[in-house]
C-alpha positions as CSV (number, residue, x, y, z in Angstrom):
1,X,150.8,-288.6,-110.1
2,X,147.6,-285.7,-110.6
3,X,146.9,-282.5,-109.7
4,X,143.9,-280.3,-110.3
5,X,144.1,-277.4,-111.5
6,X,141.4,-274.9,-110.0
7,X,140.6,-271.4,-110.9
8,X,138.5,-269.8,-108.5
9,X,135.3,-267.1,-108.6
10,X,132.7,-269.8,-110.3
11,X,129.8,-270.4,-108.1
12,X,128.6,-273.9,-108.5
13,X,125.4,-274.3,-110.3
14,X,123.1,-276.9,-111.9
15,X,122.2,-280.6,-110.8
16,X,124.7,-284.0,-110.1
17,X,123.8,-287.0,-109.3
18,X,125.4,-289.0,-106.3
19,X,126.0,-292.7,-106.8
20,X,126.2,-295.3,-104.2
21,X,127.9,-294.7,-100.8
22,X,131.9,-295.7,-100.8
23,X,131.8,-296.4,-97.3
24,X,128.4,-299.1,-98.1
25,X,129.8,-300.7,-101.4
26,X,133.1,-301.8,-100.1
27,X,131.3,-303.5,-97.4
28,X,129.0,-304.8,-99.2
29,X,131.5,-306.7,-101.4
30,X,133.1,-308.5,-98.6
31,X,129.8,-309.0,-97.8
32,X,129.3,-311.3,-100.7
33,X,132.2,-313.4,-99.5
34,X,129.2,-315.3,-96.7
35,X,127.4,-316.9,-99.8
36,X,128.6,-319.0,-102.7
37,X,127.3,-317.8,-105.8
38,X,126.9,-314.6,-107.1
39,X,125.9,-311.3,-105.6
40,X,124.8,-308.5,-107.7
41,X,125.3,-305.0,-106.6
42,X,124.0,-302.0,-108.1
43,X,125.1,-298.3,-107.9
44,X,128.5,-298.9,-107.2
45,X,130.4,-295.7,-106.9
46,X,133.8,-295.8,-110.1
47,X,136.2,-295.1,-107.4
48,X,140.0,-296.3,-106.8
49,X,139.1,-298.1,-103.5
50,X,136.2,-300.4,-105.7
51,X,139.1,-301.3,-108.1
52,X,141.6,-302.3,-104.4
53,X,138.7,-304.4,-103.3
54,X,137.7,-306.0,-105.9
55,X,141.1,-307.2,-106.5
56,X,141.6,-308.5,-103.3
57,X,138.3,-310.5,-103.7
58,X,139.9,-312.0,-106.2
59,X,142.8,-312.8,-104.4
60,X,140.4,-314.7,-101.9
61,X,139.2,-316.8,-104.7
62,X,136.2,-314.9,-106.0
63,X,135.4,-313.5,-109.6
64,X,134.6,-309.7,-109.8
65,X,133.4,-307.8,-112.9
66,X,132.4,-304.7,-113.3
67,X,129.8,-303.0,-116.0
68,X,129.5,-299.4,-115.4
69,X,127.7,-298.8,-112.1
70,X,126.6,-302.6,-111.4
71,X,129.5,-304.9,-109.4
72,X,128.9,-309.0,-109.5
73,X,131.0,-311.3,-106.9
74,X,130.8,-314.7,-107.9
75,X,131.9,-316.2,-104.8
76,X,133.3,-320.2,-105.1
77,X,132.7,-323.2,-102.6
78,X,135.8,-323.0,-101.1
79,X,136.8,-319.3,-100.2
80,X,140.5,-318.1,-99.0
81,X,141.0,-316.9,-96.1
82,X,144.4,-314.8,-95.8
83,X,144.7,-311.3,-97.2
84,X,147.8,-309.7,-97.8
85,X,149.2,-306.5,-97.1
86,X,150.0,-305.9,-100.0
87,X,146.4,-305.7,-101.0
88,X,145.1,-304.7,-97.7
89,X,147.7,-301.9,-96.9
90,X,145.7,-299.5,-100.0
91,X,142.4,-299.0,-98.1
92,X,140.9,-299.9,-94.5
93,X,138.0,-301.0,-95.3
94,X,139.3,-303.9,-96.2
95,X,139.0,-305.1,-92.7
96,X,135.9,-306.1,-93.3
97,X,136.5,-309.4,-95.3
98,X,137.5,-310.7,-91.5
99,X,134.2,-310.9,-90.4
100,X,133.0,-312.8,-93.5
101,X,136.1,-315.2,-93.6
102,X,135.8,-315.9,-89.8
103,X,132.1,-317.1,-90.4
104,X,132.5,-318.6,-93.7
105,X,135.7,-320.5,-93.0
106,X,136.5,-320.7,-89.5
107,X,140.0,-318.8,-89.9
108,X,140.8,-315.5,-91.3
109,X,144.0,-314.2,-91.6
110,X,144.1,-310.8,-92.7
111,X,147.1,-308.4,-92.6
112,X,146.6,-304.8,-90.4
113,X,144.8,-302.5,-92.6
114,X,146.2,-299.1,-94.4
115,X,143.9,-296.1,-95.6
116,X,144.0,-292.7,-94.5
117,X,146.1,-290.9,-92.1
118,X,143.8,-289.8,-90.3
119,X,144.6,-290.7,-86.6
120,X,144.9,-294.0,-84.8
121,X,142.0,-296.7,-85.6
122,X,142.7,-299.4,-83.6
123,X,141.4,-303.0,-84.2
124,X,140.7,-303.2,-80.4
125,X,136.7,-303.6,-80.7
126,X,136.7,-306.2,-83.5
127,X,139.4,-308.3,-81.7
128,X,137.3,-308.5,-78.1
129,X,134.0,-308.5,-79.8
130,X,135.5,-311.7,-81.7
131,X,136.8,-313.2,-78.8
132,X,133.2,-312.6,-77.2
133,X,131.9,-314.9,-80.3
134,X,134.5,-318.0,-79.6
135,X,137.2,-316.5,-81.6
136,X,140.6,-317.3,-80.8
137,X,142.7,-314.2,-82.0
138,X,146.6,-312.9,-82.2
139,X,148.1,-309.9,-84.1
140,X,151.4,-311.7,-85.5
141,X,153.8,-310.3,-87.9
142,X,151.7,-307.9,-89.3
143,X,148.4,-309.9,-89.5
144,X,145.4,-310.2,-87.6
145,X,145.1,-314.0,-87.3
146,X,141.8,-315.3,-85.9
147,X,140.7,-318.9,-85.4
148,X,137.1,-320.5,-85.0
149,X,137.8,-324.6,-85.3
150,X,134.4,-325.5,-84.3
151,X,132.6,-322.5,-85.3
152,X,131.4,-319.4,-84.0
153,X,129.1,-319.3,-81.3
154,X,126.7,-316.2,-80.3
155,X,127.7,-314.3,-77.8
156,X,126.8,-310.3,-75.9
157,X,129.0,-307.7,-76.8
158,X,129.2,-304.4,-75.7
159,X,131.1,-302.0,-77.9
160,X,132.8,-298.9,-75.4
161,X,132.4,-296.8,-78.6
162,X,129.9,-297.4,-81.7
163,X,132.4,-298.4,-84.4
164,X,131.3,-298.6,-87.7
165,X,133.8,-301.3,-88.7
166,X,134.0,-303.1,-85.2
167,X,129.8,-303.1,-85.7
168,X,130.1,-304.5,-89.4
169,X,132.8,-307.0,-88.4
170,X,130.9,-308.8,-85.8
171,X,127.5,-308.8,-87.7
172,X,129.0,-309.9,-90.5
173,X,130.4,-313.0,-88.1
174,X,127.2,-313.5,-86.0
175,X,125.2,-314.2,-89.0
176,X,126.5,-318.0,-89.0
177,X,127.0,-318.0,-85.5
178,X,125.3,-320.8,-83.8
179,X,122.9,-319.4,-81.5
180,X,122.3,-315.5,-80.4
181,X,124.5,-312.3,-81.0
182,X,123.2,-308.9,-79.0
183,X,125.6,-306.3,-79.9
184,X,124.7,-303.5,-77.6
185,X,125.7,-299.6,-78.6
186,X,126.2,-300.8,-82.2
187,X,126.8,-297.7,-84.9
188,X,123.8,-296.9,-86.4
189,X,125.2,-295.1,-89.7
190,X,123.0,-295.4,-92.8
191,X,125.8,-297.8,-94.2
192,X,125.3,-300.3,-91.5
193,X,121.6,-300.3,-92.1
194,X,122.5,-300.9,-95.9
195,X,124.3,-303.8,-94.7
196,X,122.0,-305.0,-92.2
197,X,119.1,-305.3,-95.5
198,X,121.5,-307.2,-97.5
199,X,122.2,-309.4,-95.2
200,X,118.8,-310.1,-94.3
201,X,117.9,-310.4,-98.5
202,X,120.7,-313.5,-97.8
203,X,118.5,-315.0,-95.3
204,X,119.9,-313.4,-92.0
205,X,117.8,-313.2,-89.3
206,X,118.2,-309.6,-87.8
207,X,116.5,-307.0,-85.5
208,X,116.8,-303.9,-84.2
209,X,118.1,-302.5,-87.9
210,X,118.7,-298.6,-87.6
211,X,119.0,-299.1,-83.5
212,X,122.1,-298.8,-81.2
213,X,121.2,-302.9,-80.4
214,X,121.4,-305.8,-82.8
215,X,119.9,-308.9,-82.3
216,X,121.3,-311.2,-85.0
217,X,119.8,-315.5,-84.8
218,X,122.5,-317.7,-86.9
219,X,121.6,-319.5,-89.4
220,X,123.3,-322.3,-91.2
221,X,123.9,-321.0,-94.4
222,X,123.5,-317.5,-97.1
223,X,122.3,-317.0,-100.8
224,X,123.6,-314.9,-102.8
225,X,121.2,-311.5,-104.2
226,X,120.6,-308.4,-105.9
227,X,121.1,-305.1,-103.6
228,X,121.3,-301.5,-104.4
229,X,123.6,-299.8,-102.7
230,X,122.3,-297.0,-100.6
231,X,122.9,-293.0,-101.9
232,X,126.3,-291.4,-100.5
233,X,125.5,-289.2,-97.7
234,X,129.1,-287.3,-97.5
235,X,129.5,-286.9,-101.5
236,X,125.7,-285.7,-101.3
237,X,127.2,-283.2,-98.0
238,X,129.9,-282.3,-99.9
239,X,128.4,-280.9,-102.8
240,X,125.8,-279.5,-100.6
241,X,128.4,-277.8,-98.8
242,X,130.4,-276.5,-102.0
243,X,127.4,-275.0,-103.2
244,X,127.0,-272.9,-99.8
245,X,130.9,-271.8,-100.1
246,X,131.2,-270.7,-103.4
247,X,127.5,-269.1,-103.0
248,X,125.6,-271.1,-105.6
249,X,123.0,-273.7,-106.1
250,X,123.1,-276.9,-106.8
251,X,120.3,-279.9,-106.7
252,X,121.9,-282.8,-105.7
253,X,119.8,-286.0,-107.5
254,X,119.6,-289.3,-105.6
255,X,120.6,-287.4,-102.2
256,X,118.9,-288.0,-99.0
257,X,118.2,-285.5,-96.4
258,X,116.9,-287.9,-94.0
259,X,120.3,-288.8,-93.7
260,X,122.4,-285.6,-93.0
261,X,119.7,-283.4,-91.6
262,X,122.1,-282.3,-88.4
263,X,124.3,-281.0,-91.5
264,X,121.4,-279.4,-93.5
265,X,120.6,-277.8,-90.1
266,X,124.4,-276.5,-90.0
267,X,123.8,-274.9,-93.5
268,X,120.4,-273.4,-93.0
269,X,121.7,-271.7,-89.9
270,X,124.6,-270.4,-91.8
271,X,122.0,-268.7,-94.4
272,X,121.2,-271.7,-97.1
273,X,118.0,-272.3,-98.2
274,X,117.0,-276.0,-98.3
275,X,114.3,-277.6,-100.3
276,X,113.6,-281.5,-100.0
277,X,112.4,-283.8,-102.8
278,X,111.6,-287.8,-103.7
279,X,114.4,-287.3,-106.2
280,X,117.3,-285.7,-104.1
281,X,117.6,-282.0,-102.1
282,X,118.4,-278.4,-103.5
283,X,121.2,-276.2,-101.7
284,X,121.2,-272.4,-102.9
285,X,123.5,-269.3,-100.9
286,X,123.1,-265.9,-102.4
287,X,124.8,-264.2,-99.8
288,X,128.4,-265.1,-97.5
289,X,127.7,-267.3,-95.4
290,X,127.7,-267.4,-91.6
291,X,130.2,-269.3,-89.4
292,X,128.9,-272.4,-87.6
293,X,129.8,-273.9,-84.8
294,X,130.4,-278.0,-85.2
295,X,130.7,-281.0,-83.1
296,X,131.6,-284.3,-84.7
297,X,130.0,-287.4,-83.4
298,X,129.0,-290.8,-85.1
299,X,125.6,-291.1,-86.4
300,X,123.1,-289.1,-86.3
301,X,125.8,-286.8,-85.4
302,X,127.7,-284.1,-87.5
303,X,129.8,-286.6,-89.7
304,X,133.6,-287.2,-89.6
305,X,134.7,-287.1,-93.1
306,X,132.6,-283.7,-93.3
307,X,134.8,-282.3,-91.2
308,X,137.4,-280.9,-93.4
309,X,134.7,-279.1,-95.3
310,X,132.5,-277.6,-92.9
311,X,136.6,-275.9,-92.0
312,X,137.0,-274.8,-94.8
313,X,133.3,-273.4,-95.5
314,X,134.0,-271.0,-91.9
315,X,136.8,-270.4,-93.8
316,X,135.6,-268.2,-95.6
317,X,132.1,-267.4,-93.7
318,X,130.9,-264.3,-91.7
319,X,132.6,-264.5,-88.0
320,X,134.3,-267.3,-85.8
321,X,133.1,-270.0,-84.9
322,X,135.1,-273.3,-83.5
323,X,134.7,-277.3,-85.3
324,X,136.0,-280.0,-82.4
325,X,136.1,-283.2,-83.4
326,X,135.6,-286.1,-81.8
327,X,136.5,-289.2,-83.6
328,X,139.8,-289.0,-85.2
329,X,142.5,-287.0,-83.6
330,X,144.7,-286.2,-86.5
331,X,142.0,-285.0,-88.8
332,X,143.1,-281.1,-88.7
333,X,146.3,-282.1,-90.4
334,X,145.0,-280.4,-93.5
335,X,144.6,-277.0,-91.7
336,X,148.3,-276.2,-92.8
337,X,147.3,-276.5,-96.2
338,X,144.4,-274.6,-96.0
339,X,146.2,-271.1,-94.4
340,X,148.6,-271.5,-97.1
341,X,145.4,-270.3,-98.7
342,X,145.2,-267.7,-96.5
343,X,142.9,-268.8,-94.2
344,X,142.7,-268.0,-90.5
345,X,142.6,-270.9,-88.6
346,X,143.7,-271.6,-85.3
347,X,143.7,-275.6,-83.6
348,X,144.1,-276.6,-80.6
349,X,143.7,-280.4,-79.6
350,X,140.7,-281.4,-80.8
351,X,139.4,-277.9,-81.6
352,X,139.8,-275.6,-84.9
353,X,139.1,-272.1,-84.7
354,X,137.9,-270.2,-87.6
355,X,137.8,-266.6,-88.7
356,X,136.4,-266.2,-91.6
357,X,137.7,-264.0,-94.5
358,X,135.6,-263.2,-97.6
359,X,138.2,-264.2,-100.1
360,X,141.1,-266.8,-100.3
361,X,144.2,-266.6,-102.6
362,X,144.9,-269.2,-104.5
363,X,148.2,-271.0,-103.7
364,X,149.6,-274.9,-104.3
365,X,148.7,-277.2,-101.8
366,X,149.0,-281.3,-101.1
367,X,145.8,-283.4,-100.4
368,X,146.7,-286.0,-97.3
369,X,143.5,-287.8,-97.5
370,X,140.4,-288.3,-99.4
371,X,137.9,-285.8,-97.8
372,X,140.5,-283.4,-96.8
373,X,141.6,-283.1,-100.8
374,X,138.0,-282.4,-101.9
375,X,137.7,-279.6,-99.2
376,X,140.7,-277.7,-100.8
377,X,139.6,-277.9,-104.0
378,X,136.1,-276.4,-102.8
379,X,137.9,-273.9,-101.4
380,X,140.4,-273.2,-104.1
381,X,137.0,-272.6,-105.8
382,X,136.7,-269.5,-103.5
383,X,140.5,-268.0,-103.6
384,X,141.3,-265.6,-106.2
385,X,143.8,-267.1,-109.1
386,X,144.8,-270.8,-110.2
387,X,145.4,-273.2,-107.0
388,X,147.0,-276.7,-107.8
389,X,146.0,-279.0,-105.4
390,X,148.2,-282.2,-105.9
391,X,147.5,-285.6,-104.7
392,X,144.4,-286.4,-106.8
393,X,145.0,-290.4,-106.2
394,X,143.4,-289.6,-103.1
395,X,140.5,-287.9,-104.1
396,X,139.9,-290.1,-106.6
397,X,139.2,-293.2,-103.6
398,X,136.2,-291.2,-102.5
399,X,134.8,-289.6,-105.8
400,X,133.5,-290.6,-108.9
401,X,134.8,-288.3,-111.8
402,X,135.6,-285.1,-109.3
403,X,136.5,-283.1,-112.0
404,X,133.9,-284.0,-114.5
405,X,131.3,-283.9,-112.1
406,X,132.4,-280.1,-110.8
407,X,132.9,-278.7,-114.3
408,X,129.4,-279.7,-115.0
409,X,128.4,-277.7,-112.1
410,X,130.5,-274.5,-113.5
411,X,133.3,-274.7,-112.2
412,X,136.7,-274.5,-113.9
413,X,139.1,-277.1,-112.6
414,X,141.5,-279.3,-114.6
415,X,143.3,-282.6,-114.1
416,X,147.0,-282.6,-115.3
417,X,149.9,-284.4,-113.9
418,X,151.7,-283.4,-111.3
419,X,156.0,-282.1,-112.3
420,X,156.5,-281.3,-108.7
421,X,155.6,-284.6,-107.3
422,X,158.7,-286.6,-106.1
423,X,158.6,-289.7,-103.6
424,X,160.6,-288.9,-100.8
């Protein structure tokens, strides 16, 4: 087990690239699975949770290399159509090979789904909206277990809450559905409309891309293609938000604004100037920051896996303000850590109150998931002394070369391994 080591009082400054969205590339392997032959994908974050599923790929009966940033799934004839927990229990996106094995081979068995602990994400959507598609389907033992003998068939579904997962699941399926799928209040993330274009470079037939309803025709069969995946909007938020915290300024290549502007808003009104470009977005803060007030919703909303860093920027902004979220209910869990660095922060259900104080102090603190560890190391950047913040593994699923990427940006953090770590 890692740590990193982070001294604090650097502003981040200079330019870093963002690489292909985590939360688009996994999908877009399992993706792969609806085509024999192989599928190229390009800009393909070097993250842990790339390495889980490309393994359990393999385990389905596909080959997966890797060359740098580029990701190729040669995908056989025959594909398998169980995945085991062992495999599945190290990220939750890999629930969304049962989409692709339910079209592909009729039958997916696919064990119930680890990741973060973040709150409860049930599997109730995908499971109905399968159903709704001709699906027989049974949690057993452990595994999700769903059954199309004679093939899907399209069907209306209505999701009671715009799931990303539940929305790439059933689009996935629909695409060799016989006859028509509507899938009515359908997430409308950036990463879904990455899928969507894939999928349609395969030969689906799909409208209503970027909208809260998708119309998708079945067709007998997929080909395999080349895709780039689409820029990561949280890595690009989170350096955007780094740079407001520790009051510095950072261009952030290959970033879009079109796709965080509520959180570009956020930072403007808390005193950031903003500049936009063909080649990425600029975030500079010469002065403390204000508190802002934030609501998480899905897309376009304020993002969920920003969460933990817009905290921890009213951590140590100008005045109170209050972050509720809205998605997952156990995503303050972090909050403990961060008063350890003496910030003042209050929750209360779904709500975090925030007075801000204009300097942390640097103390050792645990990272319980991926986006809550790269929010206290941005704000061990703004405590005073060395703060060791262990669990790196899990920052590692979300970020390419954390480390690397901030030292390049000024600040001074260092990867060691951890002596305090123990397995309880």
């Amino acid at each position: 087990m890692e740590r990193f080591r982070v001294t604090g009082g650097t502003p981040l400054v200079g330019e870093v690239r963002v690489t292909g969205a985590k939360n688009s590339a996994l999908k877009l392997m399992a993706v792969a699975l609806l085509a024999e032959g192989r599928t190229t994908l390009r800009d393909v974050p070097a993250i842990t949770d790339v390495t889980y599923m490309a393994e359990l790929l393999r385990r389905l009966g596909a080959e997966v290399d890797r060359d740098d940033d580029i990701v190729t799934v040669d995908v056989p004839a025959k594909v398998r159509f169980a995945a085991p927990y062992h495999l599945v229990r190290r990220l939750r996106a890999s629930i969304c090979v049962l989409g692709p094995l339910l079209a592909r081979c009729g039958a997916a068995d696919v064990a119930l789904p680890g990741g973060d602990a973040i709150g409860s994400r049930g599997l109730g959507l995908h499971l109905a909206g399968l159903e709704k598609l001709g699906a027989t389907v049974t949690v057993e033992h452990g595994f999700v277990m769903a059954r199309a003998g004679r093939g899907l068939r399209g069907g209306n579904v209505w999701l009671d809450f715009p799931s990303v997962g539940a929305t790439e699941n059933l689009l996935t399926a629909a695409t060799l559905a016989d006859g028509t799928t509507v899938i009515d209040n359908a997430a409308r993330e950036p990463e879904v409309v990455d899928i969507c274009r894939m999928l349609v470079r395969m030969g689906a037939k799909i409208d209503g891309i970027g909208t809260s309803t998708l119309r998708i025709e079945g067709v007998d069969g997929l080909s395999s293609t080349l895709h780039t995946t689409v820029p990561d909007r949280i890595v690009t938020g989170t350096w955007a938000i780094g740079a407001v915290m520790t009051r510095g300024d950072v261009t952030v290549l290959n970033g879009r604004a079109d796709h965080l502007e509520i959180v570009l808003d956020k930072l403007a009104y808390a005193g950031a100037t903003i500049d936009t470009a063909d080649e990425g977005l600029r975030v500079a803060m010469w002065d403390r920051p204000r508190a802002v007030d934030v609501v998480t919703l899905p897309y376009p909303g304020f993002p969920t896996d920003l969460q933990p860093m817009i905290v921890a920027l009213n951590a140590v902004a100008e005045g109170t303000a209050m972050v509720t979220e809205n998605v997952y209910e156990a995503r303050f869990m972090f909050v403990n850590e961060l008063a350890r660095l003496g910030a003042d922060v209050r929750t209360d259900g779904h709500h975090a109150v925030a007075n801000g104080r204009p300097r942390l102090s640097a103390a050792p603190v645990a990272a319980p998931d991926i986006r809550a560890g790269a929010a206290l190391v941005l704000a061990g950047l703004t405590a005073e002394g060395e703060t060791l913040v262990s669990g790196a593994h899990h920052i590692d699923r979300g970020y390419p070369n954390f480390a690397g990427q901030l030292n390049s940006l000024g600040a001074h953090v260092v990867r060691e391994s951890d002596p305090d770590h123990f397995d309880a």
